[in-house]
Every structure is written in structure tokens, then in C-alpha cells.
N, C-alpha and C positions, 0 to 999 in steps of 0.2 A: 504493500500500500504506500502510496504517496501519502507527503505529510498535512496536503491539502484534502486527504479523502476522510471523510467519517464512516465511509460504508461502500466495501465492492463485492460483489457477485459474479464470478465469473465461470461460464459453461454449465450455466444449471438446467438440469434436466429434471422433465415431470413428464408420466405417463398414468391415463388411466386405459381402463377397457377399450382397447379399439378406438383410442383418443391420444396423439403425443400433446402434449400442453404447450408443453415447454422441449422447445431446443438448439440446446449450446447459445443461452441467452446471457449474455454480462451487462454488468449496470453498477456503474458509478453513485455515489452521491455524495458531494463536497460538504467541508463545515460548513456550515452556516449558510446552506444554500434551501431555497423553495424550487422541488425540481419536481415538471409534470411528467406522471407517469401517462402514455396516450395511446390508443390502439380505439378499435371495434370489439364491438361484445365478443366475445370469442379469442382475440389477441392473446390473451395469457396474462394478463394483469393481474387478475384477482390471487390467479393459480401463484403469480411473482411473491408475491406479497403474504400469500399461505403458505410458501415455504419459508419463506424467512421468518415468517413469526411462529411458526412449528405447527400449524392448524394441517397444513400437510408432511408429511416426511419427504425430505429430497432424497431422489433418485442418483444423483450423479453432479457435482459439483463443490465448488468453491465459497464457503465465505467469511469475510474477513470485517470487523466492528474495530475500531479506533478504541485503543488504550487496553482490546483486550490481545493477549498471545495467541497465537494459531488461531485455525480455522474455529469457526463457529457453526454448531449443530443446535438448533433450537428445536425443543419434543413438545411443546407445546406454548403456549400463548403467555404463558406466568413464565415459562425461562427466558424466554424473547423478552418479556418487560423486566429482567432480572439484568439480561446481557444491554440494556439501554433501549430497549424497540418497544414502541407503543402504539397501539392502534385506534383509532377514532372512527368508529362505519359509518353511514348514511343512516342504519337504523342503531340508535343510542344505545350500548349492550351494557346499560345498568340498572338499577333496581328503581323503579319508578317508584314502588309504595315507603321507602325509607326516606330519611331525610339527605337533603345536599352533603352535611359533612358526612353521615356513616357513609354515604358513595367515593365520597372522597380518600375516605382513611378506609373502605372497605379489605377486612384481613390484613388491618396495618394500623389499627384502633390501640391506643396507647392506654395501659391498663395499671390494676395499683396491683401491688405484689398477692390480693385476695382475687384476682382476674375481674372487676368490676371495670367497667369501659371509666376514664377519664373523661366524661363529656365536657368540661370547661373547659379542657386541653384542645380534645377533640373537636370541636368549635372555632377555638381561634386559631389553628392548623388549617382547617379547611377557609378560613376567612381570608387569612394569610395568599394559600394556595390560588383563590378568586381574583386577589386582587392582581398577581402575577398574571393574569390574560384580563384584568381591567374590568372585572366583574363585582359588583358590590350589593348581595343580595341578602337574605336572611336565611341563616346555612342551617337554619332548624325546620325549615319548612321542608316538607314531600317534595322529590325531586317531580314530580308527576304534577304536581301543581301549576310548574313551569311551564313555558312555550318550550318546544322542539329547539329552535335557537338557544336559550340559555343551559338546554340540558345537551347543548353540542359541548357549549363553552365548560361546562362542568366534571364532559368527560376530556374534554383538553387541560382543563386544570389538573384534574385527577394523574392526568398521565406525565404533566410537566411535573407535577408532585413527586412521582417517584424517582425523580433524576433522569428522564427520558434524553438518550441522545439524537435519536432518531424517532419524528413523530409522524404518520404515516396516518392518513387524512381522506379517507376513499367515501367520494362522492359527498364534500360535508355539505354542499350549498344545494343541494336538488330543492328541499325543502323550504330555504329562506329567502326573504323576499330582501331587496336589494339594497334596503337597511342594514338589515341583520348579515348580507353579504357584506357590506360595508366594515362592518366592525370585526367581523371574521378574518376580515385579511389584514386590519389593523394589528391584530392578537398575532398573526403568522410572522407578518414584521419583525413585530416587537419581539418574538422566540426568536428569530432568525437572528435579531443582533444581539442576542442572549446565547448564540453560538451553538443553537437548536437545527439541526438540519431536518426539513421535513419532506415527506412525498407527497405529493399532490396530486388525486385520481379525480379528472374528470372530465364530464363531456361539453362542457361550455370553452369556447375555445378564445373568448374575449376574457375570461377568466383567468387564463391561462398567460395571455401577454399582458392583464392587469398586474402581476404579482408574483409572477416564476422569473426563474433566472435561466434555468434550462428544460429542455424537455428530452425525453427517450420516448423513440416509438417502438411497438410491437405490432408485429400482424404475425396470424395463423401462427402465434407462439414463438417467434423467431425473432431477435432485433434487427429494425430497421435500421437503427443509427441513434446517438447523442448528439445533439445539437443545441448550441446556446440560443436563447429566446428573438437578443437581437439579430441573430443573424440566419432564422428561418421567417420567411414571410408566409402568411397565413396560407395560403393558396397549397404551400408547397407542403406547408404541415396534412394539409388535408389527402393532396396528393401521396405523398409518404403513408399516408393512413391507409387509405383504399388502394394503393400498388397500383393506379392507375390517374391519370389526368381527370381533375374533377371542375364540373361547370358551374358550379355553386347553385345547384339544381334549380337554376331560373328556367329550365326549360320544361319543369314537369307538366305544366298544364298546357305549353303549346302541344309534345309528345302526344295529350289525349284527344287532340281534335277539340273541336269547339261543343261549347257550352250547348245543352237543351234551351233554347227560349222561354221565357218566363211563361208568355201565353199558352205555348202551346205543355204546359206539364198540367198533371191533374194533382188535386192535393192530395198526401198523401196523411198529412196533419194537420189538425187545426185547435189552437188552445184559445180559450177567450176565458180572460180575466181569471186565471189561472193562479191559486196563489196560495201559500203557508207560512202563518206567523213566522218570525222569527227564523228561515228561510229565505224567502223569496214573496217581493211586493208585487199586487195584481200584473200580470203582464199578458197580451196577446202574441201570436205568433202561429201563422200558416207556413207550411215547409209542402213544395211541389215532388213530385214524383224525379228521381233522378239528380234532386238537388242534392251540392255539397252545401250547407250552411253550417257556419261557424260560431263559435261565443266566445267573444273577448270582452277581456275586462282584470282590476287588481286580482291581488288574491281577496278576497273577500268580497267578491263583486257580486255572487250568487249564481254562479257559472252551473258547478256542479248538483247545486238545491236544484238550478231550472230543469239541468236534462232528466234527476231523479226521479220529479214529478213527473215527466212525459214519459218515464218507463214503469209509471206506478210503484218504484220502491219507496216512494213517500206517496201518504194519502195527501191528497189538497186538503183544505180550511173549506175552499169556494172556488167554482169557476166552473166553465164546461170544458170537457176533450175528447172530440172524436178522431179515430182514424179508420180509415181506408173507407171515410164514409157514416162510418156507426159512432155510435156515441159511447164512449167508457164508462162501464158503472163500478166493474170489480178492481180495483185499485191495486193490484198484485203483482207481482216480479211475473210470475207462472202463467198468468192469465196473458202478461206483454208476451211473452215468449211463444204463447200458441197462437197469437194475431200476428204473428210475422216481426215483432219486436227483440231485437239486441243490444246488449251495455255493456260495453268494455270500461269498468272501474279505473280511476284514479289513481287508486293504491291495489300495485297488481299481487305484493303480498301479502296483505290481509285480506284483501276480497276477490283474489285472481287466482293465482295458482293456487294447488294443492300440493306439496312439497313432496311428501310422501307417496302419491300418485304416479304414473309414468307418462312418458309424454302420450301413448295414445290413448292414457284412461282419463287425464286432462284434457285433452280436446274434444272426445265424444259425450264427456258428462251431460254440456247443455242438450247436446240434441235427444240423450238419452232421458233428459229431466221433461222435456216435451213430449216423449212417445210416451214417457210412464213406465215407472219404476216395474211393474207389472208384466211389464212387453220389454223386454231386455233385449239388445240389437246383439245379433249373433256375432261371437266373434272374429268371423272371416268378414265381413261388412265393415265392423270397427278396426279392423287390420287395412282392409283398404281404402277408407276415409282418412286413416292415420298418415299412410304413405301417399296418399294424394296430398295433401296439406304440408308434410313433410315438405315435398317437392316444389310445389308451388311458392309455397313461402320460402323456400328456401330455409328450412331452419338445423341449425348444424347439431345435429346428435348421432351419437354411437347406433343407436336404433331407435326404434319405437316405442321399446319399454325400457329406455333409460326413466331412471326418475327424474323428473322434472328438476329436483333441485339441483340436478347437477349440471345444470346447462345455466349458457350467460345468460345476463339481466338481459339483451335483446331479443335471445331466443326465446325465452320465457316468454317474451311480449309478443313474441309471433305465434308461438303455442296459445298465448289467451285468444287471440285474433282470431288464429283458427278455428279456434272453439266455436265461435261465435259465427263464422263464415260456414260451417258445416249446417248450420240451422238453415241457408241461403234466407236470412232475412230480407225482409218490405226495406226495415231502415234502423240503419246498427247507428247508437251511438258509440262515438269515440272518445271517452274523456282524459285527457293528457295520452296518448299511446304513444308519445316520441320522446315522453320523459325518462332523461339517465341512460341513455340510449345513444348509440354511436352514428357518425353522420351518415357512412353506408347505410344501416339499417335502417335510420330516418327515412332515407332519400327515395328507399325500396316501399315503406311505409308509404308517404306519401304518394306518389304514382301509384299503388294500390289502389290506395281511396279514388282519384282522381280515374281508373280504370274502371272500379267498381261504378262508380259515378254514371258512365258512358255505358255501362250494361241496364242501366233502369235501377239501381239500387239508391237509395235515399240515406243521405249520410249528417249526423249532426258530428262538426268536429271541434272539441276542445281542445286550445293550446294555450301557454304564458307567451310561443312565440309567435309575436306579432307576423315576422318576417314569412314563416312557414304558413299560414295562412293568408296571406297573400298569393301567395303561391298556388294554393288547395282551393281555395272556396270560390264559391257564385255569388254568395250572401254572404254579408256580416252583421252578426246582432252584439251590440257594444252593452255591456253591463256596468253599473255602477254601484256600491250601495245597498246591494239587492233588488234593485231595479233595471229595467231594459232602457235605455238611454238612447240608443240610437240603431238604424239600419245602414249599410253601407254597401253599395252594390255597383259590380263592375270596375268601369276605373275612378270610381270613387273609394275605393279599397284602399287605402294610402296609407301609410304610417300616421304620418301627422292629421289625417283624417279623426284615426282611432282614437291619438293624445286628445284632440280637440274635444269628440263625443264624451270621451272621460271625462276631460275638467268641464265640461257644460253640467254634466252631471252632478259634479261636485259643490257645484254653487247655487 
């Protein structure tokens, strides 16, 4: 190791079933550096990063941590935080029902010689701990009490706690909204000139030149190269990503041919004065046969409340909704599903995958949940529904009965997709499906919809990106507040359109 490295990896191999992960991959990370870890779902990242911190065993390789002698083999995730490695996931791996400090001092709670916890100690330790990433909260309260953002910052404290040399950050900002990104990369700073070197996994790639110093690519588990931040321009990071020349997918919707005409679609929805306390305020909204229509808006604009109610997972307060003509009376997930109704969730791991499942018992569930539990679709039918969708979507697994959880966060999104696409619904919502997701996959995603689109399929699609819906939709319905704020259609579709309909909103 160089005197300037805190951490190298060099020639690491990973193998599962009928999968290489990893191979003959090296990876640097200097002192005091913010260095993006970048690839596509599938790349090898996650697998990078499970071996170093001992959640997987390495196969074959090299690695070496600053200020310790010889190689380093980490057996699990407490020796990794032992030998200086810390990890901070996208979903916060501590104990929601205890309080800020027991998370903090968790199995490191300072005790009297009778083993009774020191909690005055134990308090200003963790208060200490907070203030080191610039957090000044009440460390007695339920860590669960918190927003998602502060229980990032809590398990960053936690980790800067135990003397972390290396702090390894995957996917921290999916969740926070551009505030809470704000002070997030305040905090990375500040550990950087604290001589903290950290990794940074994600798929926002203006994030990426806000706040790194360098970046590594992987693709299909192999490194593409190290490259300092100044001197890869965005184009070519993307290109490097995808192993091929990328056109920054302005072209998806000319690709689908032109739009269906407004007059000539029939509707396929119509809500009038549609509405749930504390949800979402009265709103109307017709959607044509074939239409792509969008919802944009903050996060809290009422985005996801709106499509809920249109797939009956929330009952209305008041309003009317019919589709394909009829009027809605039963208000039910199961009821949408048998009218030709589909909802890709938000959150694909609490209410999308099933981990445990395999990919083709994940993807025939919903259509199995619509024939009825009763009438079970033979197995050779769900073996070739699996591999058709396989195929189609392109989604990268060992087979059909890999388990779900062992395939990437994009695959994953393409297994819920299919789920949903096997029902051949009237009209599938999409709510975020390109969230935490690699720009390839995006890119395959969108042209999807935009395909689907031109077959007669009716699509509601929710994004945070403005950009990509531009791109996708016929329609824009602009939310504010928990209200519908504006329409925006055609080349009225504008960025600065969208900001506009928002602050009209807000005032």
C-alpha cells in the first residue's frame, strides 16, 4: 500500500451458483477521500462491498486496511467494524423501538462493575457522538420517532463512534429530499477533513460530481477503471457504465412513434372530486385509453395518496370513480386487479418483493391472486410466463427459481414489473419504478412504458425526476400540498413549467 491509501483491494473474486460476481476486480480508496462506487444493478457493487465487510466470504483475493499488518479477512460485519469499516445502507439496520443513545452505544453501553447500563454516561456519549456529524437532538427519545434522514445521520454517528476509518454509504440519499441531501454531504465533508475516507454508492450522478473526489466503475462485475471526478465528464461516466455510447435517452419517445391524439382515445378513467382527509384534497382527473400521464410534485405533494385511491388501496372520504365505463363501488386492491387494474408500489421492499420467494413464484403471484387461490396455474404455464418475462425484461438471474433476494435492486424492479405485466392490464400504475436504479435499467424502463403506451395500455407514471418524465408522458398533473395544481401537456411539459405550477401552488 501506498502511504496515501486507506484501503486496497486487489483481484477479488466472488462466485455464486451459475453467477461470477466478481472478477479480478481492484479498488483503491485514498485518506481522506469521498470516492463513488458506480456501475448498473448487476455490476458487482453491492457483492464489492459484502466482501469487504464479511457479509460474504471472499473467494480469491487481496486486502489491505491502513495501520493494520497483512492482509485482511473480514467473517462478518462486527470484524469489519473492529478492523475500521462501517456501513450505512439505504434501509437504516438499527433498532427503531430503543432510544438514539442505546443505538448508538449498542453492545458498547458502559456499565458499573454490578453490569447496570451507565445511562448518564450513556447519554452524553451519544450526544457527544451527534454532535461530531452536526446533529443536536434528544438522544432519549425512540430512534423510530425520527424522520429516515436523522436516523441516517444516527447511524453515521454510530459508526464515526467507533473509530471508523473507512465509512461506506450505499445508496444514503434515495430517500431524502434535497435538504436533508444538503446537510448529508455537509456531514461527508466534515469526516473527510477528519481524515474519514468514505465510499459512496449511488445512482444520482449530479451527486456524484457535487461531493466525490473520484469515482470506480464496474460493469458485469469487472472494473472498468478509476478515474478522478475532475477529469471524467459526465457523458463518458455514463458511457463507461453501459460499455457503450449513451444519448442521454432524449430519444425515447421519438423511438415510439407518435403520441395517440387526445380526441380520438376513449377514457379509460375518470375520478371526480375524489378525495381522503388527511391524504389527498378533492381532485378530478380523466386518463384516455393509451395515455402515458404523469404526477409530479414535492415529496409530500400527495402523489402517491392520488394513485392509491385510483387503485382502491385507500377507501375515498367522497367522490365518484369509474373505469372502463362503470362506476367503482368495492374499494379493494383485488377487486382493481380483476377490472384490469395494476400498482407497482413505491417501496419495492416492503410492499414489492417477496424475498424468500423465487423469481418465478414473485412474478406469477399477482396473476395467481386474480385467478384465485383455488385455481392454482399449473406449473409448466408459470414456468413459461416466468421465462417469457425473464426474456423480455431482460432480467439477469441464474434461473427462475433463484430467490428473489439475491438478484440486484434493478432486477428486482423488473421482476415486480413483470408481475404486474403478466396480468396484461387496462392500466398499470407506476409509482417511482426508476428509483435507486441504474441508468441502463432506467433507460430500458422507460421505453417500456413508452412501448406499452403504443400497444393500447394506459399508464399513470410517478417520478421525483422531473427530466424523465418529460421524456415518458402525454400528460402532466402537477401536485402541491395534497392538491392537483396544474395540467401540463405536450410542449408545455417544460421544466420551468413544472417549478412554476408548484410555486402557484404554494401561494
Amino acid at each position: 500500500m501506498k502511504e496515501t491509501d486507506m484501503l486496497t483491494m486487489r483481484g477479488i473474486h466472488k462466485e455464486f451458483p451459475g453467477v461470477k460476481a466478481l472478477s479480478n476486480v481492484d479498488f483503491t480508496l485514498r485518506k481522506g477521500e469521498i470516492h463513488a462506487l458506480m456501475g448498473e444493478n448487476g455490476a458487482g457493487k453491492s457483492t464489492l462491498i459484502k466482501v469487504l465487510t464479511g457479509v460474504y466470504p471472499l473467494d480469491r483475493g487481496d486486502i489491505r486496511v491502513e495501520g493494520i499488518e497483512g492482509a485482511v479477512i473480514n467473517h462478518s460485519p462486527e470484524e469489519a467494524q473492529k478492523n475500521g469499516i462501517s456501513t450505512v445502507y439505504q434501509e437504516v439496520n438499527l433498532c427503531p423501538n430503543i432510544s438514539v443513545a442505546e443505538n448508538i452505544s449498542l453492545a458498547r453501553q458502559p456499565l458499573t462493575k454490578w453490569g447496570a447500563v451507565k445511562w448518564k454516561k450513556m447519554n452524553k456519549t451519544a450526544e457527544a457522538a451527534l454532535e461530531a456529524v452536526g446533529l443536536k437532538i434528544d438522544v432519549t427519545k425512540t430512534l423510530g420517532d425520527y424522520s429516515v434522514a436523522i436516523q441516517q445521520m444516527v447511524a453515521i454517528a454510530r459508526a464515526v463512534d467507533v473509530q471508523c476509518k473507512v465509512l461506506i454509504l450505499d445508496e444514503p440519499t434515495s430517500s431524502l429530499d434535497d435538504q436533508e441531501v444538503k446537510k448529508l454531504f455537509e456531514v461527508m465533508k466534515s469526516l473527510k477533513n477528519q481524515g474519514v475516507s468514505i465510499i459512496f454508492v449511488t445512482h444520482f450522478l449530479e451527486q456524484v460530481y457535487e461531493v466525490c473526489d473520484a469515482i470506480t466503475v464496474l460493469r458485469n462485475g469487472e472494473l472498468v477503471g478509476r478515474y478522478d471526478v475532475a477529469e471524467l465528464p459526465r457523458v463518458q461516466l455514463v458511457a463507461k457504465m453501459l460499455g457503450h455510447e449513451y444519448d442521454d435517452l432524449a430519444q425515447i419517445r421519438s423511438q415510439g412513434g407518435e403520441s395517440l391524439s387526445g380526441e380520438s382515445r376513449e377514457t379509460i378513467l375518470d375520478a371526480r372530486e375524489l378525495t381522503k382527509a388527511g391524504s389527498i384534497r378533492p381532485f378530478d382527473l380523466e386518463i384516455g385509453k393509451g395515455e402515458v400521464i404523469g404526477l409530479t410534485g414535492l415529496l409530500g405533494s400527495g402523489r402517491s395518496e392520488l394513485a392509491r385511491l385510483l387503485f382502491c388501496a385507500d377507501k375515498p372520504d367522497r367522490g365518484e370513480l369509474s373505469f372502463k365505463g362503470e362506476a367503482v363501488r368495492a374499494h379493494n386492491p383485488i377487486d382493481s386487479l380483476k377490472r384490469g387494474m395494476a400498482f407497482l408500489p413505491e417501496d419495492r421492499k416492503e410492499e414489492g418483493i417477496i424475498g424468500d420467494l423465487s423469481v418465478r413464484e414473485n412474478l406469477i403471484i399477482a396473476l395467481q391472486a386474480r385467478t384465485g387461490m383455488f385455481k392454482l396455474l399449473p406449473l409448466s404455464k408459470q414456468n413459461e410466463l416466468a421465462d417469457k418475462f425473464i426474456k423480455i425484461l431482460s432480467i439477469k438471474t441464474a434461473s427462475a427459481e433463484t430467490p428473489v433476494s439475491q438478484l440486484s435492486g434493478g432486477n428486482q424492479q423488473k421482476v415486480i414489473l413483470g408481475r404486474w405485466l403478466i396480468t396484461d392490464p387496462d392500466f398499470l400504475i407506476l409509482d417511482e419504478p426508476t428509483r435507486g436504479i441504474d441508468v441502463g435499467t432506467k433507460a430500458e424502463i422507460q421505453k417500456l412504458i413508452v412501448q406499452l403506451a403504443r400497444e393500447g395500455m394506459t399508464i399513470m407514471f410517478i417520478s421525483s425526476e422531473i427530466e424523465e418524465m418529460l421524456r415518458t408522458v402525454d400528460r402532466l398533473c402537477v401536485l402541491c400540498d395534497r392538491k392537483k395544481v396544474g395540467e401540463l401537456k405536450n410542449e408545455n411539459i417544460t421544466q420551468h413549467n413544472v417549478m412554476a405550477a408548484i410555486a402557484g401552488g404554494n401561494q
